[in-house]
NUKE-864986 format. One record per atom (N, C-alpha, C): z, y, x; residue in one letter; atom name. Coordinates in pm, whole numbers. Last residue first. Layout:
# NUKE-864986
<Z = Z | Y = Y | X = X | residu = a | atome = CA>
...
# end
This chain:
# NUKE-864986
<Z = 14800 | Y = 4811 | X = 12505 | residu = x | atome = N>
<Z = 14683 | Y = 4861 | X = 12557 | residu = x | atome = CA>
<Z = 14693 | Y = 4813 | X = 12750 | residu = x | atome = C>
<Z = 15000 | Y = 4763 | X = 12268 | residu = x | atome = N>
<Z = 14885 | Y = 4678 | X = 12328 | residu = x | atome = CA>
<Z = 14743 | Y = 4715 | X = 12419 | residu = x | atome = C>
<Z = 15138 | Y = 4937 | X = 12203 | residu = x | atome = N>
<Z = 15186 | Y = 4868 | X = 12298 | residu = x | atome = CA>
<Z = 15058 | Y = 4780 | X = 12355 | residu = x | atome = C>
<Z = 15032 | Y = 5170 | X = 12094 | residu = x | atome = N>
<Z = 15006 | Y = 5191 | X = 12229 | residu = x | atome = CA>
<Z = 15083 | Y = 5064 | X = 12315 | residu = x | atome = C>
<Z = 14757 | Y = 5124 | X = 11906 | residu = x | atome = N>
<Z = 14905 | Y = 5071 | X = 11904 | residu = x | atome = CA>
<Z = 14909 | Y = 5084 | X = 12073 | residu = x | atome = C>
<Z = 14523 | Y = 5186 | X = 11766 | residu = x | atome = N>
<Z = 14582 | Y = 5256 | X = 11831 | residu = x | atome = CA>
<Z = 14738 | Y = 5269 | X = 11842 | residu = x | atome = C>
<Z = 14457 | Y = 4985 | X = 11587 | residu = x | atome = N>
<Z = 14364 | Y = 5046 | X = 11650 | residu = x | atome = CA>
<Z = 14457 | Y = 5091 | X = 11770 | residu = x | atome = C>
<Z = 14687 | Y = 4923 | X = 11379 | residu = x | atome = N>
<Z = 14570 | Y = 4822 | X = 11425 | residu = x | atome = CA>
<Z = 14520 | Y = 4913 | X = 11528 | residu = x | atome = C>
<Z = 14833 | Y = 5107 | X = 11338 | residu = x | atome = N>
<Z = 14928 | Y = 5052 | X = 11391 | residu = x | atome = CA>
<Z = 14800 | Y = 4945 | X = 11465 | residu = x | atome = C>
<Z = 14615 | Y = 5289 | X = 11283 | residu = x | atome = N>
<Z = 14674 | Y = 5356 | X = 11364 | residu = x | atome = CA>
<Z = 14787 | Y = 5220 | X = 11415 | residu = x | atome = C>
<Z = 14615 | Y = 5182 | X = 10989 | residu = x | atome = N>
<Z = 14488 | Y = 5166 | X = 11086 | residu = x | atome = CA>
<Z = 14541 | Y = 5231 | X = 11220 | residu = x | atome = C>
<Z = 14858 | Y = 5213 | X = 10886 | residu = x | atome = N>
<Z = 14828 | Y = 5099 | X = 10922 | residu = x | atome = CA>
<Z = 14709 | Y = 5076 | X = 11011 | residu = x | atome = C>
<Z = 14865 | Y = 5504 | X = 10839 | residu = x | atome = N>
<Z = 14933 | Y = 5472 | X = 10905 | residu = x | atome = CA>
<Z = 14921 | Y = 5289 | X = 10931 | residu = x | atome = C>
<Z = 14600 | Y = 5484 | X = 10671 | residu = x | atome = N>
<Z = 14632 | Y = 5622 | X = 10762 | residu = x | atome = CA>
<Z = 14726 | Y = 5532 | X = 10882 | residu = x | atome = C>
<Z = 14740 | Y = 5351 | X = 10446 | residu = x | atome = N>
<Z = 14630 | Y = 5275 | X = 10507 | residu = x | atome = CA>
<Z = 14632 | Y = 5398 | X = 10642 | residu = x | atome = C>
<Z = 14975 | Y = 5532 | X = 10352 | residu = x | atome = N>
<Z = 14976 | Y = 5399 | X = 10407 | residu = x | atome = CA>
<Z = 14855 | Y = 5343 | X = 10473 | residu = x | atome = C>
<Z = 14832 | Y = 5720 | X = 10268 | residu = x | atome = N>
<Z = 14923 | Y = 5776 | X = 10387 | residu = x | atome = CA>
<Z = 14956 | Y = 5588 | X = 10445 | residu = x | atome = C>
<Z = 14659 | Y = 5607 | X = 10026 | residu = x | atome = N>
<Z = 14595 | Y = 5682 | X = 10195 | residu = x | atome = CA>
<Z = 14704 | Y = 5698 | X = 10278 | residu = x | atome = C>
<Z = 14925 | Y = 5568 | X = 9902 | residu = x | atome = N>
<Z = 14838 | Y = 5449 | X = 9949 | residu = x | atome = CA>
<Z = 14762 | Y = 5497 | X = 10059 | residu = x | atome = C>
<Z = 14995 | Y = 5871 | X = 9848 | residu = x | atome = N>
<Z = 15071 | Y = 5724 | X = 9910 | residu = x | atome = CA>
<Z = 14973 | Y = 5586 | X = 9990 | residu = x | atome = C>
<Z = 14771 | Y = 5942 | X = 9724 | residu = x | atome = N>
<Z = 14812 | Y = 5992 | X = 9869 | residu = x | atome = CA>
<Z = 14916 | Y = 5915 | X = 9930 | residu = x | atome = C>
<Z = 14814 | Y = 5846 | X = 9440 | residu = x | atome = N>
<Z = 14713 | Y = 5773 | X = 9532 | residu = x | atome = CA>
<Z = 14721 | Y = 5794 | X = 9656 | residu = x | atome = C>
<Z = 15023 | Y = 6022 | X = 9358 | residu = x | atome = N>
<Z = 15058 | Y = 5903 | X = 9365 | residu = x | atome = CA>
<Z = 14928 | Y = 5814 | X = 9503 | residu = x | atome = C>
<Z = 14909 | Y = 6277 | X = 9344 | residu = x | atome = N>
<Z = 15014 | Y = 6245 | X = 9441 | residu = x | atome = CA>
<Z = 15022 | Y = 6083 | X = 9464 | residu = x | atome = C>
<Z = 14712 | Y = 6229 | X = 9133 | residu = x | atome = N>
<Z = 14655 | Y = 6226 | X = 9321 | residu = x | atome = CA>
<Z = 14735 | Y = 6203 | X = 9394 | residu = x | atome = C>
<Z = 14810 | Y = 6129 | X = 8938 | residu = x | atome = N>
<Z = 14774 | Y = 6056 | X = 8940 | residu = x | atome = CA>
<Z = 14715 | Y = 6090 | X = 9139 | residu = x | atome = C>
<Z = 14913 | Y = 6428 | X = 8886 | residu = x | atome = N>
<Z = 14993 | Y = 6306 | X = 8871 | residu = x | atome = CA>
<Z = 14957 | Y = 6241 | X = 9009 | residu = x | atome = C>
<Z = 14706 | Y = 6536 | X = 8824 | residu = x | atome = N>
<Z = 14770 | Y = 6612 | X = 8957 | residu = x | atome = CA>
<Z = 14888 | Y = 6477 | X = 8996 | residu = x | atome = C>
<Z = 14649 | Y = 6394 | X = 8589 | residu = x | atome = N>
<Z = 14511 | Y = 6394 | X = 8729 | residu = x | atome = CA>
<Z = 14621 | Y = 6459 | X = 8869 | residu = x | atome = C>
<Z = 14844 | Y = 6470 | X = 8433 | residu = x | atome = N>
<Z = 14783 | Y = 6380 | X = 8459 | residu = x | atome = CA>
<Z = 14739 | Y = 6345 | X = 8620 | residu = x | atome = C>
<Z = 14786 | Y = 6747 | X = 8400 | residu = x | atome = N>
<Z = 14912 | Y = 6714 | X = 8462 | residu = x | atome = CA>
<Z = 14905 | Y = 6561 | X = 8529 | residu = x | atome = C>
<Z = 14560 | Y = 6750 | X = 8265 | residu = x | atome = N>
<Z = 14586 | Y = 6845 | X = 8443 | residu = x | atome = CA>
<Z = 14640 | Y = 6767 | X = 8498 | residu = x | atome = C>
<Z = 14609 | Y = 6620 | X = 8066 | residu = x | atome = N>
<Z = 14547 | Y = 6560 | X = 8140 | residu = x | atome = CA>
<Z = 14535 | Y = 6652 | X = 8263 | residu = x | atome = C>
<Z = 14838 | Y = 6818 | X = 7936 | residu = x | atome = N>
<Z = 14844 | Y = 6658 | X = 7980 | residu = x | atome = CA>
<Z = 14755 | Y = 6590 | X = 8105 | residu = x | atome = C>
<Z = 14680 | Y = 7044 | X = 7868 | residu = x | atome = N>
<Z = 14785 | Y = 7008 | X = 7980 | residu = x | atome = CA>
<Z = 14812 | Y = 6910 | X = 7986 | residu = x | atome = C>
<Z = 14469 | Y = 6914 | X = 7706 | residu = x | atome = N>
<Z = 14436 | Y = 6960 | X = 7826 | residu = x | atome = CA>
<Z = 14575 | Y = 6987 | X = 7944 | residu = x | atome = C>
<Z = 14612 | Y = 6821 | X = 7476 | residu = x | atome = N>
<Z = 14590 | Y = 6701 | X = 7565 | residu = x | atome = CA>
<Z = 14500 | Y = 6783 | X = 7704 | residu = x | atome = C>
<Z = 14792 | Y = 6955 | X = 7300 | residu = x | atome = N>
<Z = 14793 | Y = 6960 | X = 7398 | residu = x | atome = CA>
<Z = 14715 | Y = 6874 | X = 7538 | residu = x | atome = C>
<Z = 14634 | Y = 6835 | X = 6998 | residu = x | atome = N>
<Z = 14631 | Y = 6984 | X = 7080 | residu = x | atome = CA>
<Z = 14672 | Y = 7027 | X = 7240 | residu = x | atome = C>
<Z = 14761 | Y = 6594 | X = 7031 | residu = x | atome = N>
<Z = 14639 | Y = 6610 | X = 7068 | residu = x | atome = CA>
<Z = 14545 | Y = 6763 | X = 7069 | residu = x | atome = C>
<Z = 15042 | Y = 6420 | X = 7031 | residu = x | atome = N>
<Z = 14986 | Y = 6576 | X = 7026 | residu = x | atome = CA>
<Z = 14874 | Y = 6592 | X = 7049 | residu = x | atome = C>
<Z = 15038 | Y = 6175 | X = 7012 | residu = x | atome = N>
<Z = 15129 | Y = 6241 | X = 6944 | residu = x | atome = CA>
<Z = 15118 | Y = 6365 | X = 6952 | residu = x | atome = C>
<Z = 14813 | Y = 6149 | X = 7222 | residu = x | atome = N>
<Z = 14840 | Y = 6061 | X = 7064 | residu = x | atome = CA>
<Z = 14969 | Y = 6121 | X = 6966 | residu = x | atome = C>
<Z = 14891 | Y = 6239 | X = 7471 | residu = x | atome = N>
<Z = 14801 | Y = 6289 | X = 7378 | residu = x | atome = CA>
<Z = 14798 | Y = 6243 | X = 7232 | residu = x | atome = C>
<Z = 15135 | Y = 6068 | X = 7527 | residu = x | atome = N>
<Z = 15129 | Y = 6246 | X = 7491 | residu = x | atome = CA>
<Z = 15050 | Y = 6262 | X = 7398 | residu = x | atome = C>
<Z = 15007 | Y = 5797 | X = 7515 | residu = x | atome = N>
<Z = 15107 | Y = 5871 | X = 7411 | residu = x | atome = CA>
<Z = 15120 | Y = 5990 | X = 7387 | residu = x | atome = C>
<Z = 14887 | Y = 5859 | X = 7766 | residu = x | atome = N>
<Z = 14781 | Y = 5871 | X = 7634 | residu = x | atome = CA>
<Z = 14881 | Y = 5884 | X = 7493 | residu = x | atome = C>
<Z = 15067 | Y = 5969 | X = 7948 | residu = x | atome = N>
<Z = 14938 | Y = 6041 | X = 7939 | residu = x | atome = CA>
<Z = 14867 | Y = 6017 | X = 7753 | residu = x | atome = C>
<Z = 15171 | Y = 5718 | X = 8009 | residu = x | atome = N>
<Z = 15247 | Y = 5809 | X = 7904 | residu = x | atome = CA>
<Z = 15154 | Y = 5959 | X = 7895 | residu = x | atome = C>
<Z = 14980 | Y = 5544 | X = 8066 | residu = x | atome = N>
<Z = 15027 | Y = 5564 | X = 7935 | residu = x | atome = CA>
<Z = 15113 | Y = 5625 | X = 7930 | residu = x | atome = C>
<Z = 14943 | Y = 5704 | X = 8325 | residu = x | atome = N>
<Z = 14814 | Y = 5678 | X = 8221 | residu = x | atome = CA>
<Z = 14887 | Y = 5647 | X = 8115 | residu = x | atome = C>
<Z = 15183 | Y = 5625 | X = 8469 | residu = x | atome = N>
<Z = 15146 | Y = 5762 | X = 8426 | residu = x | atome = CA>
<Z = 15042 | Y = 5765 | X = 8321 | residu = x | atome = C>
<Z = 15184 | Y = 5361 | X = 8475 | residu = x | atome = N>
<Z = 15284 | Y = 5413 | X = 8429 | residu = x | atome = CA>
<Z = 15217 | Y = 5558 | X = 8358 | residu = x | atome = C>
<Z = 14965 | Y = 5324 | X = 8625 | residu = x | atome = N>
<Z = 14930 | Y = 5272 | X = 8476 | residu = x | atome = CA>
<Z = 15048 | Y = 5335 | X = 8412 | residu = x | atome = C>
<Z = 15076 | Y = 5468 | X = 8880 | residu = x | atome = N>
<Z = 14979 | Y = 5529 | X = 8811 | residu = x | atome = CA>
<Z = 14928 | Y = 5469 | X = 8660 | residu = x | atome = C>
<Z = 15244 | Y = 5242 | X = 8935 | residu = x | atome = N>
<Z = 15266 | Y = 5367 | X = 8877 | residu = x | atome = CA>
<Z = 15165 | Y = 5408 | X = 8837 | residu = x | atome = C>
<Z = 15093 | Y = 5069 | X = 8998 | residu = x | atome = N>
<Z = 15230 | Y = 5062 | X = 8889 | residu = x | atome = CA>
<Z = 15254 | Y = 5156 | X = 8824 | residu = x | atome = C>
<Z = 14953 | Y = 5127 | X = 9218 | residu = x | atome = N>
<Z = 14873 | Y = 5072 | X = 9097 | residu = x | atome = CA>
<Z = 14940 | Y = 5084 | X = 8943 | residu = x | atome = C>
<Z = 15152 | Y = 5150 | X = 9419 | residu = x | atome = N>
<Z = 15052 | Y = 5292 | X = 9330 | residu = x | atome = CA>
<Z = 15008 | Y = 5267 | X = 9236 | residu = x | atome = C>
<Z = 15228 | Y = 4903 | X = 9406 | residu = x | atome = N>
<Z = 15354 | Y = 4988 | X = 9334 | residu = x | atome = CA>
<Z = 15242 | Y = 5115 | X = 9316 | residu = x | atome = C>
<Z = 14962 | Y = 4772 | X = 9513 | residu = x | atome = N>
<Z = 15056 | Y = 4746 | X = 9433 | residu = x | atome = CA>
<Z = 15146 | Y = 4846 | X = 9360 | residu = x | atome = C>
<Z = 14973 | Y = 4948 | X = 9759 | residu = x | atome = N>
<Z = 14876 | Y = 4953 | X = 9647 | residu = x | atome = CA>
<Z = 14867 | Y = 4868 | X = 9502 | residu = x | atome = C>
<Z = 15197 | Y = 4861 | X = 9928 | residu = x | atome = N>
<Z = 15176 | Y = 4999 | X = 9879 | residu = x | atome = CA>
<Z = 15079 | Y = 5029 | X = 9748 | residu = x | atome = C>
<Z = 15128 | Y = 4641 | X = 9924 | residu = x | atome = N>
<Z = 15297 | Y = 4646 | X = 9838 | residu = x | atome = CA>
<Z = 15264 | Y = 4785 | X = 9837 | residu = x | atome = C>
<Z = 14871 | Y = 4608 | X = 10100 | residu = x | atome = N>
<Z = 14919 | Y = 4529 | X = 9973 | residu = x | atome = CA>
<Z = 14984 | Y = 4602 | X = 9865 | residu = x | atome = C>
<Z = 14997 | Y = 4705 | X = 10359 | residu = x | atome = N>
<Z = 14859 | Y = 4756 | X = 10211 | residu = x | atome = CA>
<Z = 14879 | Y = 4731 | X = 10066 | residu = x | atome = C>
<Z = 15142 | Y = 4515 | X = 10383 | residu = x | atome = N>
<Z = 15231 | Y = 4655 | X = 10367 | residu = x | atome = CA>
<Z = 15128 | Y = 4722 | X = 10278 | residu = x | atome = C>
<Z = 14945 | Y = 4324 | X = 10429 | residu = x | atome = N>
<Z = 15125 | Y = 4310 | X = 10376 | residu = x | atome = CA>
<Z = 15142 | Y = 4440 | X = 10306 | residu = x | atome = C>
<Z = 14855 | Y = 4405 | X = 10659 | residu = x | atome = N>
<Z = 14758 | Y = 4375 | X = 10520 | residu = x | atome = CA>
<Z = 14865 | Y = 4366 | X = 10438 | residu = x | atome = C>
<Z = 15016 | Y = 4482 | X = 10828 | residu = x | atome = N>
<Z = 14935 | Y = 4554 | X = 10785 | residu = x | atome = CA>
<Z = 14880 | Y = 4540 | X = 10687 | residu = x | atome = C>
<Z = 15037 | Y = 4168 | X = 10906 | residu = x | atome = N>
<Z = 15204 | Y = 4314 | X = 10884 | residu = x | atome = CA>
<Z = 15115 | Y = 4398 | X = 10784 | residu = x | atome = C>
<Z = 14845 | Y = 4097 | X = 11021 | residu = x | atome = N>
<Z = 14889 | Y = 4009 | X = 10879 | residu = x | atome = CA>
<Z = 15009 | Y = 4103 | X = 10811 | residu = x | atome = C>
<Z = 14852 | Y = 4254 | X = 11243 | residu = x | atome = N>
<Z = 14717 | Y = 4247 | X = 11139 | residu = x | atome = CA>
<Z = 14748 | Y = 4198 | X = 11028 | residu = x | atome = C>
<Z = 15045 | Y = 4183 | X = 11394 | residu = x | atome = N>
<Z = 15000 | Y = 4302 | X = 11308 | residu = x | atome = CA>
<Z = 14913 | Y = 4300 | X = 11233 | residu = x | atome = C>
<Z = 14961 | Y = 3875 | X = 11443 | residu = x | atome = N>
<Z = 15105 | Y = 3904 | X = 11347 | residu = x | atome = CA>
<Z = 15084 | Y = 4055 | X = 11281 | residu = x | atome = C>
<Z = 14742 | Y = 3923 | X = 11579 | residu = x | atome = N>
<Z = 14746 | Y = 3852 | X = 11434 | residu = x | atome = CA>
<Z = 14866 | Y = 3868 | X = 11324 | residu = x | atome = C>
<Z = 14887 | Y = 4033 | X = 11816 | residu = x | atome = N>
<Z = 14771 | Y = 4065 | X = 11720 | residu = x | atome = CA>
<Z = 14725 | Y = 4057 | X = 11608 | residu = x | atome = C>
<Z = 15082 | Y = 3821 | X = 11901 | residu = x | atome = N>
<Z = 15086 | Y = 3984 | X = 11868 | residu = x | atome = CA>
<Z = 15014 | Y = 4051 | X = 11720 | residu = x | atome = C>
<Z = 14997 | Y = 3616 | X = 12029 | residu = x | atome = N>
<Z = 14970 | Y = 3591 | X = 11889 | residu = x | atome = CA>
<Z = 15018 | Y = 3752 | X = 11793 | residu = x | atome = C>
<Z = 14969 | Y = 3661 | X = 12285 | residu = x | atome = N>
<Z = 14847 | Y = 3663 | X = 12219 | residu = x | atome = CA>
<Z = 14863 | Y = 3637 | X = 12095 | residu = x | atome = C>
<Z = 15245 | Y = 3866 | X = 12354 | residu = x | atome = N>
<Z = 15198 | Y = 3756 | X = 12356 | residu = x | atome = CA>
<Z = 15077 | Y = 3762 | X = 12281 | residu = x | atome = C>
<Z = 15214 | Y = 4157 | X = 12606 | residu = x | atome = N>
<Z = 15235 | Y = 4130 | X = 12463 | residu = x | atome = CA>
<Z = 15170 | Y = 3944 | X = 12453 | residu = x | atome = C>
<Z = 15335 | Y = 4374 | X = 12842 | residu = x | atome = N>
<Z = 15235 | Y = 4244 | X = 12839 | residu = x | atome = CA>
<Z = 15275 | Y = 4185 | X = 12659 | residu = x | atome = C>
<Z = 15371 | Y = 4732 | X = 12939 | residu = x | atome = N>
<Z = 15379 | Y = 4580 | X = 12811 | residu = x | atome = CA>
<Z = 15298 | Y = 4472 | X = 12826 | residu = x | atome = C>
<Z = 15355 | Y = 4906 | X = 13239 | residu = x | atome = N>
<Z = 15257 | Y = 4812 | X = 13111 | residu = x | atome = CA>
<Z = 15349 | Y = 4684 | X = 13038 | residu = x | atome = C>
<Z = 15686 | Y = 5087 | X = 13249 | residu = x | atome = N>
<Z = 15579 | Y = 5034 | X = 13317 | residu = x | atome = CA>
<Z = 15482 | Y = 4947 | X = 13211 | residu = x | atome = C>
<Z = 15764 | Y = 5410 | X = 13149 | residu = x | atome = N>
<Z = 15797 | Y = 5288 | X = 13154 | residu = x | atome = CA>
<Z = 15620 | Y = 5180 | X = 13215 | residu = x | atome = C>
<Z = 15745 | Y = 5669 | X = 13111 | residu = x | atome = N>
<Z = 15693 | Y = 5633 | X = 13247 | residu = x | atome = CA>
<Z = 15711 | Y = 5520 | X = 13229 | residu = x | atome = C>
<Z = 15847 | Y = 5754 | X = 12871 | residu = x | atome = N>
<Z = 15727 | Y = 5732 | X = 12817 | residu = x | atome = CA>
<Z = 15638 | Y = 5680 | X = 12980 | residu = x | atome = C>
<Z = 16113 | Y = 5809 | X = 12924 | residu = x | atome = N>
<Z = 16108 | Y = 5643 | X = 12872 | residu = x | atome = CA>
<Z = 15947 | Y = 5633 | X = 12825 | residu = x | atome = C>
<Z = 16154 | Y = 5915 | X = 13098 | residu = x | atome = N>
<Z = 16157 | Y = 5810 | X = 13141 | residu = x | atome = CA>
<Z = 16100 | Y = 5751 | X = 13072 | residu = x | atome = C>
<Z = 16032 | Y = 6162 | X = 12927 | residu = x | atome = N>
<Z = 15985 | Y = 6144 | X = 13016 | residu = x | atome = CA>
<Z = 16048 | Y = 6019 | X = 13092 | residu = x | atome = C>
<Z = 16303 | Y = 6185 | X = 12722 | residu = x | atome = N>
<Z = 16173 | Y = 6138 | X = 12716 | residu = x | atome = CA>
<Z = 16063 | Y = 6114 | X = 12794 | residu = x | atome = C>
<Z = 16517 | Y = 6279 | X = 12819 | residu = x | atome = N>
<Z = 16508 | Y = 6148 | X = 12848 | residu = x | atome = CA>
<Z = 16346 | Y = 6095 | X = 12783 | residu = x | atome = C>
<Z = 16469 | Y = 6581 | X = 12792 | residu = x | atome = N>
<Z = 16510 | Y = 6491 | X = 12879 | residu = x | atome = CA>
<Z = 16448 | Y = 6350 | X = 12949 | residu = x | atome = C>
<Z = 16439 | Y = 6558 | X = 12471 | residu = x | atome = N>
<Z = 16335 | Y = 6592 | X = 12543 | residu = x | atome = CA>
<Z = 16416 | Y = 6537 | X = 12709 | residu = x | atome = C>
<Z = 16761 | Y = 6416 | X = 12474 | residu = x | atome = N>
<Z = 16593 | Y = 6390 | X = 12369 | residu = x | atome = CA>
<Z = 16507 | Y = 6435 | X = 12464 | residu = x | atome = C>
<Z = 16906 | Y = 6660 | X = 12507 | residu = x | atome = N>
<Z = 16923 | Y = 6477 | X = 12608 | residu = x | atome = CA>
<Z = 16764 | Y = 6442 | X = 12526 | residu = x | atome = C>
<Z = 16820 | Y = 6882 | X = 12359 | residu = x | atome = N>
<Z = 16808 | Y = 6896 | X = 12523 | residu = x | atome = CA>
<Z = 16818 | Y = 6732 | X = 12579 | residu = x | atome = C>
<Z = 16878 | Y = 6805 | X = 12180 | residu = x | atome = N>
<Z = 16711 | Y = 6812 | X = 12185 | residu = x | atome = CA>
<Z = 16773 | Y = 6800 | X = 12276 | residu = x | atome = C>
<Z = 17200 | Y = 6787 | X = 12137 | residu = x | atome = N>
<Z = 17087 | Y = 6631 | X = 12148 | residu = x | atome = CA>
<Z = 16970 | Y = 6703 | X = 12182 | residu = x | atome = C>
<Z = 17270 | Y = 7042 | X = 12214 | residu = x | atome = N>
<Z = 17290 | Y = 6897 | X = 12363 | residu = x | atome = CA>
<Z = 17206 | Y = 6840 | X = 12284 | residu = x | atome = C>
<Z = 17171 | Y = 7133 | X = 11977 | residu = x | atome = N>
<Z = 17067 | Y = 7196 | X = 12091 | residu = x | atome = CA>
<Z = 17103 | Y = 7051 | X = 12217 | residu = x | atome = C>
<Z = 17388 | Y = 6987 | X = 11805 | residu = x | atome = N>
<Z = 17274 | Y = 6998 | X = 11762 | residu = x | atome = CA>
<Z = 17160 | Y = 7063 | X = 11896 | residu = x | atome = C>
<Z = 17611 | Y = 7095 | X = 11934 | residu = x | atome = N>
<Z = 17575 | Y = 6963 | X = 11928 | residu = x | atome = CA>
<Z = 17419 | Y = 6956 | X = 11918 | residu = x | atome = C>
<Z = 17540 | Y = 7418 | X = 11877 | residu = x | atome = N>
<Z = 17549 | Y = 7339 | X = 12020 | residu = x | atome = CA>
<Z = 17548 | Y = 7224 | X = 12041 | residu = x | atome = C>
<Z = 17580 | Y = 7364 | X = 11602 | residu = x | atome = N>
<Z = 17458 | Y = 7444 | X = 11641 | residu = x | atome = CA>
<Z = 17437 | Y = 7386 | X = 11810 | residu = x | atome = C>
<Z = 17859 | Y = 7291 | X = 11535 | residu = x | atome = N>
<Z = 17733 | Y = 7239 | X = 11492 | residu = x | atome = CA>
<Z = 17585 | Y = 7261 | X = 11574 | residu = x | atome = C>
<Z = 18008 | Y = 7536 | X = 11691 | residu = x | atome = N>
<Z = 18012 | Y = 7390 | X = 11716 | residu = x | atome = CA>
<Z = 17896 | Y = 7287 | X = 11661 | residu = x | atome = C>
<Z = 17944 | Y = 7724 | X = 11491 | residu = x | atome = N>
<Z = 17902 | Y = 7734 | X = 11630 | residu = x | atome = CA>
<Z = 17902 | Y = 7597 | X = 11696 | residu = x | atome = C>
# end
């Protein structure tokens, strides 16, 4: 019971205090702001599509060993594969997703 009532006081101070803090008055941002996100963004693209890249060669060879040591099974492999290989790429879209949103529609700079 004690858990459950902590847990409702924070939404309740949360929603609360969220209406001050979204009345706050205009951000003035320095002019080099801009460039700094933009160079953040290409960064973070980068290291995301990097480590997908990693992985997914990860997954491709142990995809083709499977098949090379079993090649009766190589239709579940390659499902498994391909179902692999989408989770992994949905990283990189969830990253570019969330970098075009930090470029475009950054509400400090408006």
């Amino acid at each position: 019971m004690r858990k459950v009532l902590f847990v409702l006081l924070t939404v309740l101070s949360v929603v609360c205090s969220a209406g001050a803090a979204l009345a706050a008055e205009k951000i003035t941002v320095a002019p080099n702001v801009i460039s700094m996100i933009a160079i953040g963004t290409a960064i973070g693209m980068g290291i995301a599509a990097f480590g997908c890249g990693i992985g997914m060669g990860f997954g491709l060879r142990g995809a083709c060993e499977g098949t090379a040591r079993n090649p009766d099974a190589s239709g579940k492999i390659t499902v498994t594969m391909l179902i692999g290989l989408a989770m992994i790429e949905s990283l990189a879209i969830y990253t570019l997703v969330i970098d075009l949103i930090i470029l475009f529609a950054n509400p400090y700079l408006k």
